[in-house]
N, C-alpha and C positions, 0 to 999 in steps of 0.2 A: 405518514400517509393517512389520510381518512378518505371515507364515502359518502357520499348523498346518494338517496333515495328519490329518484323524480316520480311523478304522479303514475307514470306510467310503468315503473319499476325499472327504469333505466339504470345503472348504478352510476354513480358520477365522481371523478377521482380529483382528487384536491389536496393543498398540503397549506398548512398555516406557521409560519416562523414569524417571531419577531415579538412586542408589547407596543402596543400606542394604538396612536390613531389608523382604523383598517384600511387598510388598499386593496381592492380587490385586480389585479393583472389577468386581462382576457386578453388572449392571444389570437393570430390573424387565422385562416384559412388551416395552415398544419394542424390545429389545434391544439398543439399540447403546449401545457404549461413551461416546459423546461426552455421554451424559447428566450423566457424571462432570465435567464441563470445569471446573467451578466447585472445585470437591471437588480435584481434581487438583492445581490452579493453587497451591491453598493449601496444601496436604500439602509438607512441607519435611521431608526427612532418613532420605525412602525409595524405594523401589525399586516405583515404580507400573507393574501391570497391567492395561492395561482391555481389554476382549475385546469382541467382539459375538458375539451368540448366532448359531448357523446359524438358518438363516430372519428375518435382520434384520439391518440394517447392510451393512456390507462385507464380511460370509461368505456363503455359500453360502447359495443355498434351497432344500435338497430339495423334492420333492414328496412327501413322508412321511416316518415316523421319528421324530416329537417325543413327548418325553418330558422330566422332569425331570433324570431318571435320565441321558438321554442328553446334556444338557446339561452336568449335572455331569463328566462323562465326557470331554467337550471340555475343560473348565479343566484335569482333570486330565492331559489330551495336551498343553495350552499348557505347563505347567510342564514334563512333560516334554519338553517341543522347550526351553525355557529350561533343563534341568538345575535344576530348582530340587524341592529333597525337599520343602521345607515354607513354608508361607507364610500371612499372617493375609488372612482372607476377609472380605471386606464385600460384602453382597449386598442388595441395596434392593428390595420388595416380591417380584416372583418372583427378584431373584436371593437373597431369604433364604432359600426355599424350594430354590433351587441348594445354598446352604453348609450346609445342615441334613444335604442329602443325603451330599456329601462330609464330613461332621462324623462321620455313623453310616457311611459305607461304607471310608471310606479316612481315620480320623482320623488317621494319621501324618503326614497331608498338610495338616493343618490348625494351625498354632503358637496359633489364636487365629481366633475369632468376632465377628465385628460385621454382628447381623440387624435391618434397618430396614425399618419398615413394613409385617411380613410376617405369617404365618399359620402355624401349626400344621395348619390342617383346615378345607377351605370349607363354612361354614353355613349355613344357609337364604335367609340376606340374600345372602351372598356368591355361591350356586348362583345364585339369583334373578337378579343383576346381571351375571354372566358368561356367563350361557344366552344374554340378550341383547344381549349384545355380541357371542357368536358366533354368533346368530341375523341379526342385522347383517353381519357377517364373509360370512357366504353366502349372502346376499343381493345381497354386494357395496353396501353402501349404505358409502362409505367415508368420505363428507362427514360424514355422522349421527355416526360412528363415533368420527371423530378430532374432533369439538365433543364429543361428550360425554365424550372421556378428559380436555380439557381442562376441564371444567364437574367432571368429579369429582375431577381433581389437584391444582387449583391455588383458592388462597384468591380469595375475589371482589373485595379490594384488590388483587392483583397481575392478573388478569385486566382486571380496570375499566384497570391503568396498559400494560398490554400487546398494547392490544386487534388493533391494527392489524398486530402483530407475528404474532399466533395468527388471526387471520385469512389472512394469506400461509401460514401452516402450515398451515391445514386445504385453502385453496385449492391446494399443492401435495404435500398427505399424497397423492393417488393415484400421484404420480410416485415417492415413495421408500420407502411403505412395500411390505411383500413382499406376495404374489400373495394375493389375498383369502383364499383357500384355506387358504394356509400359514399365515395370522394367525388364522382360525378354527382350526386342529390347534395353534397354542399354544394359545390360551386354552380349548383343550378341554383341553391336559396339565393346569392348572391345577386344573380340578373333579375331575382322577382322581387329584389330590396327597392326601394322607392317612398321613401315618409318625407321627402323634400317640403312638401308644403307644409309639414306639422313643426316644424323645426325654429319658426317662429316663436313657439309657447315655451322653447326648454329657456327656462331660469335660473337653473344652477349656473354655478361660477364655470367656464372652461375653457380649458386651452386645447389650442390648436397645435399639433406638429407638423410637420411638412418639409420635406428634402427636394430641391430642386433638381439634384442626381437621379429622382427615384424615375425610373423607366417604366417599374409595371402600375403605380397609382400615381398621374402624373402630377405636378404641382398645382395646377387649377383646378385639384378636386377639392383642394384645405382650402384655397382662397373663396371656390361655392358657400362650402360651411361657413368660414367666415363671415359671408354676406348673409348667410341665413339662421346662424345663432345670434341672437344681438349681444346677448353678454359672453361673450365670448374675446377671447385674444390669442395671437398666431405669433407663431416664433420658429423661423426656419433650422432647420437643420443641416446634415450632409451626413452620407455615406448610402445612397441607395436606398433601394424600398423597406432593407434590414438594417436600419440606422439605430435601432433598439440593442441589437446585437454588436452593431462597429462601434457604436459608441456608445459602451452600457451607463461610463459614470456621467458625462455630459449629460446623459435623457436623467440619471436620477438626480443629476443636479438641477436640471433645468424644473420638471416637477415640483421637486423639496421644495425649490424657491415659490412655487405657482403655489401648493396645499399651506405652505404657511404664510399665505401673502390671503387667505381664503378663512 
């Protein structure tokens, strides 16, 4: 395990395995790293980053301050605490919306893109679905909260074979996730995300993922980005909005093959 220090004294938790070329893995909305564990295990012949967002996992939880922006911002204190210039991003539903940011703001820090499951700009479905999740959030209703992330991530063959497993997670989601507060000020950064029109300029190399199964990020969100990175290429998937996690070696096969084609 190690830590970064962000400007604001945040502590920022991170773990580095591997030698080669770096990949930085930023994970979706849960923010923690370990979402990777699957994905990791099978990546052979690089140099893995997995981070946890502040406000989740093993970093810090302000009590305010979240942004996308500031997110992005953390990765790019991790690399600098590793001395690493550049490194290829993978970012799974909000961490795509993390690499997009770092893509337009700091693209010397980026060698190479890979956005799964993400978004361009939340639309009416999407506002609709995350008002009420953070209507829930401050409520504090965290049982409701954490059944319906898994009712919209995951396919209903892997739920039917996992039941008793996602049930112990939602019975101990009040114990590890962050203070209701700070999980409703993420999924509010999320509805104020919107860089659609700058999406033009990103010129790194990237791939697009995208699950037609996926219920909560539907698949016309990757065919937007498609239309709006030009260098950019799409490769569907399956298993739901956690197709990172149902299928850890396919996604690291399907990358390996994108970073050394890059």
């Amino acid at each position: 395990m190690s830590i970064a220090l962000a400007d604001d004294g945040c502590r920022l938790y991170y773990e580095v395995k591997g030698e080669g070329q770096p990949i930085v893995l930023i994970p979706g909305l849960g923010g923690d790293g370990r979402f990777w564990a699957g994905v990791e295990k099978a990546l052979k012949g690089f140099q893995i980053i997995t981070i946890d967002h502040r406000g989740a996992g093993r970093s810090d939880r302000p009590d305010r301050g979240y942004s996308i922006e500031r997110i992005a911002s953390d990765v790019l204190t991790i690399l600098d605490t590793e001395k690493i210039d550049g490194a290829h991003l993978v970012g799974h539903s909000t961490g795509g919306t993390v690499v997009q940011t770092i893509a337009l703001d700091a693209p010397e820090r980026a060698r190479s893109l890979v956005i799964s499951g993400s978004w361009a700009r939340p639309d009416a479905r999407f506002r609709a679905l995350f008002l009420s999740r953070w209507e829930m959030m401050q409520k504090g209703e965290v049982t409701a909260y954490q059944n319906l992330t898994h009712v919209f991530g995951y396919t209903a063959d892997w739920l039917a074979a996992h039941e008793l497993e996602l049930r112990e997670a939602v019975t101990s989601a009040a114990h590890y996730l962050a203070p209701y507060k700070v999980t409703a000020q993420r999924i509010a950064m999320l509805l104020d995300f919107d860089r659609s029109q700058e999406l033009t300029a990103i010129n790194q190399p990237t791939l697009l993922l995208g699950a037609r199964d996926d219920i909560m990020i539907p698949y016309h969100h990757i065919e937007e980005l498609r239309r709006l990175i030009v260098h950019s290429e799409m490769q569907e998937m399956q298993g739901g909005h956690f197709f990172p996690r149902l299928a850890p070696q396919r996604f690291a096969d399907v990358i390996t093959i994108f970073f050394n084609s890059t």
